[in-house]
Backbone bond lengths (Angstrom), bond angles and torsions (degrees), N, CA, C in turn:
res aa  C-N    CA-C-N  psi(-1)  N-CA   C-N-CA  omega(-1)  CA-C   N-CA-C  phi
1 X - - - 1.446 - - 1.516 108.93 -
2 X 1.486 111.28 102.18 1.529 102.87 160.30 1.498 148.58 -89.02
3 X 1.432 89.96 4.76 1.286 100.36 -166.78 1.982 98.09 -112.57
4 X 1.846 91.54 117.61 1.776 107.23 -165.81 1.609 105.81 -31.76
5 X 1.972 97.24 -53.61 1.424 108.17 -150.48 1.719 109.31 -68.76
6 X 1.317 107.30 -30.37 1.824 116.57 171.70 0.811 124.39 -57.90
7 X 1.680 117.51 -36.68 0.975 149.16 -174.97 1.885 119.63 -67.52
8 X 1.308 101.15 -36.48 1.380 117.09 -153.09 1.360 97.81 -104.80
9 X 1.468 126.27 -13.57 1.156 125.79 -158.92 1.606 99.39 -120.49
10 X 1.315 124.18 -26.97 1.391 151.61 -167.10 1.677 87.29 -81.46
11 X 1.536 135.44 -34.33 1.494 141.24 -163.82 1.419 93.58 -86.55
12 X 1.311 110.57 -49.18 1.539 108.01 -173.73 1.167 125.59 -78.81
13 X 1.776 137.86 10.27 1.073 148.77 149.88 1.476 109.70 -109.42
14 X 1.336 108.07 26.42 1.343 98.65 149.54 2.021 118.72 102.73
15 X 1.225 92.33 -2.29 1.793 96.88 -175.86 1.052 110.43 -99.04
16 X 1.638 111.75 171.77 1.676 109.07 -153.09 1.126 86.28 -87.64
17 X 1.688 148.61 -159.63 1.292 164.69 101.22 1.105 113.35 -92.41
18 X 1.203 127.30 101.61 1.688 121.31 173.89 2.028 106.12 -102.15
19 X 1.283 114.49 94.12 1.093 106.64 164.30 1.975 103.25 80.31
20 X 1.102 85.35 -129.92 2.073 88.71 155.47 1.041 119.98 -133.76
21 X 1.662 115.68 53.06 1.567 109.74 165.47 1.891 77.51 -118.51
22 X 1.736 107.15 152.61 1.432 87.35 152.57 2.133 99.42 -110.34
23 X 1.312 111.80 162.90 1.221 152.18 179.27 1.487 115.30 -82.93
24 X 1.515 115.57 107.07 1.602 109.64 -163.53 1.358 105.29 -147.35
25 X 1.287 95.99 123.35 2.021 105.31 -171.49 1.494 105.06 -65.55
26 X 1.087 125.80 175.18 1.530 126.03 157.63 1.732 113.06 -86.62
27 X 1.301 99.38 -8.53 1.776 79.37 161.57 1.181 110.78 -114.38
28 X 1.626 120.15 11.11 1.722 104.75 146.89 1.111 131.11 -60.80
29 X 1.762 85.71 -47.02 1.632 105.05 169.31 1.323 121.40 -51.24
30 X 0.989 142.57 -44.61 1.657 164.01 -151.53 1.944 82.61 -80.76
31 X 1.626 108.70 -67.42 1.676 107.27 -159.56 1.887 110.22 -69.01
32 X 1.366 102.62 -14.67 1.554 103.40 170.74 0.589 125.93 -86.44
33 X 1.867 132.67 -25.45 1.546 136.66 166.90 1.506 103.85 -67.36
34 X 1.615 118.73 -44.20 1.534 115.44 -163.89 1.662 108.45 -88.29
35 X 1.410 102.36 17.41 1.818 110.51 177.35 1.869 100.61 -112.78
36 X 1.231 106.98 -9.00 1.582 99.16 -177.87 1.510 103.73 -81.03
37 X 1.668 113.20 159.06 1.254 114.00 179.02 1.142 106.97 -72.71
38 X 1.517 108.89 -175.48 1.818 119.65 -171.07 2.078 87.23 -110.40
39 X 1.108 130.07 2.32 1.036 126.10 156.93 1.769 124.78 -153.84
40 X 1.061 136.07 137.77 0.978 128.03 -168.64 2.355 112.14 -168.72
41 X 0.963 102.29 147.47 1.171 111.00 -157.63 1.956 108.46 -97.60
42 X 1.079 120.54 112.51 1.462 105.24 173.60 1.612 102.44 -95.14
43 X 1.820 102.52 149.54 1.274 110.26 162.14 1.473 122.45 -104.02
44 X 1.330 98.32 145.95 1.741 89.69 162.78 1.534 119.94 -81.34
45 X 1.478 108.31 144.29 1.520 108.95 175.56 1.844 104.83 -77.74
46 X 0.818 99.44 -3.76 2.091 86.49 -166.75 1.553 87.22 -115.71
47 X 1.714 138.97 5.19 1.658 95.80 170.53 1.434 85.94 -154.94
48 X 1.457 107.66 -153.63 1.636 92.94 175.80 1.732 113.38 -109.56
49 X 1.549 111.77 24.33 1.292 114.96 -152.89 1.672 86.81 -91.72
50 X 1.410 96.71 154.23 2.151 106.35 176.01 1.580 102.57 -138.25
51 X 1.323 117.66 -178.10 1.479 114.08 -157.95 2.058 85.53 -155.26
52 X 1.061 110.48 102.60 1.479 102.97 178.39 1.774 106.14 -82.25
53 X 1.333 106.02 129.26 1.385 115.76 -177.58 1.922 107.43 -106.77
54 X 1.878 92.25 132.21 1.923 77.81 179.44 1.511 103.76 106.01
55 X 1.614 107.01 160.59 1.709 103.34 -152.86 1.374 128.27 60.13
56 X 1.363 116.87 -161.52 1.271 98.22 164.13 1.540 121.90 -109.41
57 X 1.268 124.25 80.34 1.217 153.91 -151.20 1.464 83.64 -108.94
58 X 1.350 130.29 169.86 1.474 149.61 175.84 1.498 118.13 -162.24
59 X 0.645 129.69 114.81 1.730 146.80 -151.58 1.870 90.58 -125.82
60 X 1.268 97.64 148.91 1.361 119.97 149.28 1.527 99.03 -156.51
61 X 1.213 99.46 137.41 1.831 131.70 178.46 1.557 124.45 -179.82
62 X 1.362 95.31 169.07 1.734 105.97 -172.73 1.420 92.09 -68.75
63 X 1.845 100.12 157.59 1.131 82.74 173.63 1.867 110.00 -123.61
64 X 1.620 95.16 19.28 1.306 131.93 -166.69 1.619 128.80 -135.04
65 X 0.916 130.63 161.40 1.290 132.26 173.18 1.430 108.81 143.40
66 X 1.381 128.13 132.94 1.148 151.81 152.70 1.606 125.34 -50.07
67 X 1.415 107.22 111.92 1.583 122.92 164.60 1.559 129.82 -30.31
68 X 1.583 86.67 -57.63 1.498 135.05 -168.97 1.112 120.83 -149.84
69 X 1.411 114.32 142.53 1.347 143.74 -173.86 1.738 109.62 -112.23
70 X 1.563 104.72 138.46 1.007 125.24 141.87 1.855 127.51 -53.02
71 X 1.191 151.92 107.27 1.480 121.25 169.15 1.659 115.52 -92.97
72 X 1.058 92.73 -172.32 1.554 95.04 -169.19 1.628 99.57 -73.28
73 X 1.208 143.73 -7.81 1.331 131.66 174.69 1.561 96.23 -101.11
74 X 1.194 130.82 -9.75 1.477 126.86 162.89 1.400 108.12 102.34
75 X 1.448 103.95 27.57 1.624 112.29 172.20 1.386 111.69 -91.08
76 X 1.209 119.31 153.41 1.936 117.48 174.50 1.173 94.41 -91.25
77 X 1.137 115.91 166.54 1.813 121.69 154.84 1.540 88.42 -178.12
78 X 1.421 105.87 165.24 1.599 116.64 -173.72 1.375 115.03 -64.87
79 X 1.589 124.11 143.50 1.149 131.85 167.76 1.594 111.39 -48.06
80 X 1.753 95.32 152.62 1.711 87.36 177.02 1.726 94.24 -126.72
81 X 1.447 124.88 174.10 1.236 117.02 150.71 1.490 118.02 -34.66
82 X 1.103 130.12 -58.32 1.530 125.81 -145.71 1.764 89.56 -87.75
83 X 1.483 112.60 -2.55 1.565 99.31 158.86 1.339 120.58 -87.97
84 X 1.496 113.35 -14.19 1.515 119.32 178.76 1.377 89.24 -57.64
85 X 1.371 103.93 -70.32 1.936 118.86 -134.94 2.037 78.94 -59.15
86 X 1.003 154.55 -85.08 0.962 172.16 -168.04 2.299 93.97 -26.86
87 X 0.786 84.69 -39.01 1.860 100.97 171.44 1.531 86.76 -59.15
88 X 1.188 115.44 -86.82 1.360 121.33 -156.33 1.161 104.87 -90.13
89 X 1.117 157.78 -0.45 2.046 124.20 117.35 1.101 120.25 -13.19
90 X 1.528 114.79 -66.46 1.092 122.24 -168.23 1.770 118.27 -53.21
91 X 1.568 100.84 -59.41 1.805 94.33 170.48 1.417 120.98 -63.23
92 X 1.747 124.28 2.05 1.151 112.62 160.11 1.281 126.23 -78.31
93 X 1.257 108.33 -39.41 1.642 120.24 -177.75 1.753 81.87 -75.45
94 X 0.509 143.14 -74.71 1.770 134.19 -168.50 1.465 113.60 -20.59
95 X 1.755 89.15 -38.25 1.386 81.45 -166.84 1.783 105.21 -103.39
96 X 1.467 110.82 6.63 1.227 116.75 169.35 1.980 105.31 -62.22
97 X 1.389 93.12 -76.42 1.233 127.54 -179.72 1.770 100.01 -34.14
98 X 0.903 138.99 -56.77 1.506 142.10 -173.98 1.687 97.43 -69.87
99 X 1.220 140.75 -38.18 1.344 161.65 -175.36 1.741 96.89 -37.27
100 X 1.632 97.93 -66.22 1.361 149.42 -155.79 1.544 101.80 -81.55
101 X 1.210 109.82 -10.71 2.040 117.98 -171.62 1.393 106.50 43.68
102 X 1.567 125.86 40.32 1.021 115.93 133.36 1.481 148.02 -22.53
103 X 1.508 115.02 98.09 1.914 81.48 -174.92 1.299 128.66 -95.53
104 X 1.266 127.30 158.45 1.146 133.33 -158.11 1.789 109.94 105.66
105 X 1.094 102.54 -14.73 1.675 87.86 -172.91 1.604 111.90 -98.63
106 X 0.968 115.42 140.22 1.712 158.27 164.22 0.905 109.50 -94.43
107 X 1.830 103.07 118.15 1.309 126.03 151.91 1.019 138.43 -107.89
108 X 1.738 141.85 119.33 0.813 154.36 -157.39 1.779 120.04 -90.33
């Protein structure tokens, strides 16, 4: 955990901190899933758009994507679109290839 304030508040209900992993029972886990609402709204930080989750609401979205990239010389720098679309090629043919009983392939 690097972040003080998550950190500090995450101690006082009771979870381990080991270093910067934090440490989480399954009946923490169990009392934090069964403490979330049955509806609730996320915002985005970069626009004013929100996505209400819960009810009978229906969503389709990623449920993935990368910040940042590795490059092939082993530099980070920020994700771009054409690293998304290039993301998801890949789990298509993944999921071609597994289709096909390819072996070796993993699905995620």
């Amino acid at each position: 955990m690097r972040h003080k304030g998550a950190s500090e508040l995450l101690k006082k209900k009771g979870f381990k901190i080991d270093s910067t992993r934090l440490c989480i029972t399954e009946k923490q886990l169990t009392e934090a899933v069964d403490s979330t609402p049955d509806i609730f709204t996320l915002k985005s930080l970069m626009s004013d758009k929100q996505v209400r989750i819960g009810g009978n609401d229906f969503i389709i979205t990623s449920t993935s994507g990368a910040t940042s990239v590795i490059d092939d010389q082993g530099r980070r720098r920020n994700a771009t679109l054409s690293d998304y679309i290039g993301f998801l090629n890949s789990m298509i043919l993944q999921r071609i290839l597994k289709e096909k009983k390819c072996p070796g392939t993993t699905m995620f």
